[in-house]
Backbone as numpy.savetxt, mean C-alpha at the origin, in Angstrom:
# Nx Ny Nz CAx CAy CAz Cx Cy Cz
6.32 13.54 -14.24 6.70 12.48 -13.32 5.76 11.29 -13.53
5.99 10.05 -13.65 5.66 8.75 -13.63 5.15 8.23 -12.71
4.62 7.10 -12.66 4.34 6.56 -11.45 5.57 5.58 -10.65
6.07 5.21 -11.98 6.83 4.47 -11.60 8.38 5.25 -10.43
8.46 6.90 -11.20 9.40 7.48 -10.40 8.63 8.03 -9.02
7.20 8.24 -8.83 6.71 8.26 -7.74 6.96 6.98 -6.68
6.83 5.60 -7.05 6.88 4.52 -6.49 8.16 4.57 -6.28
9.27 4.76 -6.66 10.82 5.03 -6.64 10.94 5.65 -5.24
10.42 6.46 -5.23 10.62 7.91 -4.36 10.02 7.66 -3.03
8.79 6.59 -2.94 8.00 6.08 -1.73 9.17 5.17 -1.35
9.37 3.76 -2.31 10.29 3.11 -1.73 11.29 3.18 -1.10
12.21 3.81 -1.48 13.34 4.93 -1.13 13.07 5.09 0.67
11.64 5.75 1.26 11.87 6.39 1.93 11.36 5.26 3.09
10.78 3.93 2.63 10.45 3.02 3.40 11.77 2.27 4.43
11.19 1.89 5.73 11.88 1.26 6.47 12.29 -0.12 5.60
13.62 -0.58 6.08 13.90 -2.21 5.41 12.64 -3.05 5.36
12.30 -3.07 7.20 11.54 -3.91 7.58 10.31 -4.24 6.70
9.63 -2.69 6.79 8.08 -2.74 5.99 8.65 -2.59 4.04
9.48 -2.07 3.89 10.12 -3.10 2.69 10.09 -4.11 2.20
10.58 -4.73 2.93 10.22 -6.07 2.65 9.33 -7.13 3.25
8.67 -6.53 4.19 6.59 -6.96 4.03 6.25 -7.11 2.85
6.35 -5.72 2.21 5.84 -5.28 0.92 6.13 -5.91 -0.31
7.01 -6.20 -0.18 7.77 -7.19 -1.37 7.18 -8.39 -1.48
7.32 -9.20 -0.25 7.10 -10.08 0.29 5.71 -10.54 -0.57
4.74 -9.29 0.05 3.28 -9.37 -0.46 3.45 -9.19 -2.07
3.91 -8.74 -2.59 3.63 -8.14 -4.26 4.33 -9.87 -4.88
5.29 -10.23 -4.44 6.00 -11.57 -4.92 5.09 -12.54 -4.63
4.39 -12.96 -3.68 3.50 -14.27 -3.24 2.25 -13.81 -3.84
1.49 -12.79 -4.40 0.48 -12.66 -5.03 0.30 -11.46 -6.57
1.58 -11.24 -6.45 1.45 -10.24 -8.08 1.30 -9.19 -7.31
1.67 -7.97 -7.98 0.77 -6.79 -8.33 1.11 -6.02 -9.66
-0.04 -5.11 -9.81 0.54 -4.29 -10.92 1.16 -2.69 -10.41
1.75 -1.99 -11.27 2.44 -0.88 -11.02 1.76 0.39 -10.12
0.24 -0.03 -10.33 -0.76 0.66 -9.14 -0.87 0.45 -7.66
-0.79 -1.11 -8.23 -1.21 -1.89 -7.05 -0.27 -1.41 -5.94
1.09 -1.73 -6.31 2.56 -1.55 -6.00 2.78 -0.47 -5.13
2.21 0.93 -5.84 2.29 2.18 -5.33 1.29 2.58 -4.09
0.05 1.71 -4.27 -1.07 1.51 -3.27 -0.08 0.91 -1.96
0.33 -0.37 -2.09 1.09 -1.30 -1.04 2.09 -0.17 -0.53
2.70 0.47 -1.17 4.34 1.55 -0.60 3.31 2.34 -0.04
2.46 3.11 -0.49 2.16 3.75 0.99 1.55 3.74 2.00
0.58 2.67 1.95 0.48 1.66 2.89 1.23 1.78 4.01
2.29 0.43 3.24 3.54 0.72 4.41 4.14 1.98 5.11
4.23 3.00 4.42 4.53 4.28 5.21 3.45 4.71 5.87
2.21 4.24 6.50 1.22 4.79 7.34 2.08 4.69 8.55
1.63 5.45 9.64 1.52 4.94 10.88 0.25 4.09 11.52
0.03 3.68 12.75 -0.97 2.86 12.54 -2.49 3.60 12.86
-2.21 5.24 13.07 -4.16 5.58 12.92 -4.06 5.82 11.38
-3.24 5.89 10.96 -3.42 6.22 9.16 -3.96 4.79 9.09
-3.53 3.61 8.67 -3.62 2.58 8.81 -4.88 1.88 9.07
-5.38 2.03 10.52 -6.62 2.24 10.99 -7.74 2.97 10.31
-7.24 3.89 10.14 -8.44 4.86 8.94 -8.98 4.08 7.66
-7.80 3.67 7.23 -7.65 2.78 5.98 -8.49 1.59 5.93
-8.24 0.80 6.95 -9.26 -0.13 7.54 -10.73 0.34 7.46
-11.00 1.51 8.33 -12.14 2.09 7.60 -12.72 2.16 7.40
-12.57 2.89 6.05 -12.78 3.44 4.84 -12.66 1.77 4.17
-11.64 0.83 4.02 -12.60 -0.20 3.26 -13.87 -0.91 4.24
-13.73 -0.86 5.08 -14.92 -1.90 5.77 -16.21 -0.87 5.03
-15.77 0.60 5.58 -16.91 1.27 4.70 -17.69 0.82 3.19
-16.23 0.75 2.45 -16.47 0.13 1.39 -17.01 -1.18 0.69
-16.70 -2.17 1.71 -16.94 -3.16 1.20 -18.63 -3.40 2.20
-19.10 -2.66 3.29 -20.61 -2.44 3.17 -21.19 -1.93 2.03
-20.68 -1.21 1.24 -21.42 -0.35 0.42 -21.73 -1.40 -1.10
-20.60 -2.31 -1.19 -20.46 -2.99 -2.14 -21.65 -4.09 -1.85
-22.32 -4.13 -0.84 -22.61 -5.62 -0.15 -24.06 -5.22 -0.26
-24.59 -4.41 0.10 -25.79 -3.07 0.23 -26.15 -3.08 -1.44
């Protein structure tokens, strides 16, 4: 399996709405086929997934800063 048929298979199961957030975002700034698959599940969080995500980068981007 591919990534690309993984990203298939996320999209697929996304609401219209956060669909086309997602789009939205990948068209006004690029992405690549990672990136893409990062953004789709994203969108399928709910919002403590979401929240977590948040995070874990704030985590990250202290660590980067440190």
């Amino acid at each position: 399996m591919t990534l690309n048929d993984l990203l298939a298979d996320v999209l697929d199961q996304l609401p219209k709405d956060r669909r086309k957030a997602m789009d939205a975002m990948t068209e006004k700034f690029g992405a690549s086929d990672t990136f893409r698959f990062t953004l789709a599940l994203l969108a399928g969080c709910d919002s403590r997934e979401r929240r977590l995500v948040r995070m874990m980068l704030n985590e990250i981007e202290q660590l980067d800063i440190g």
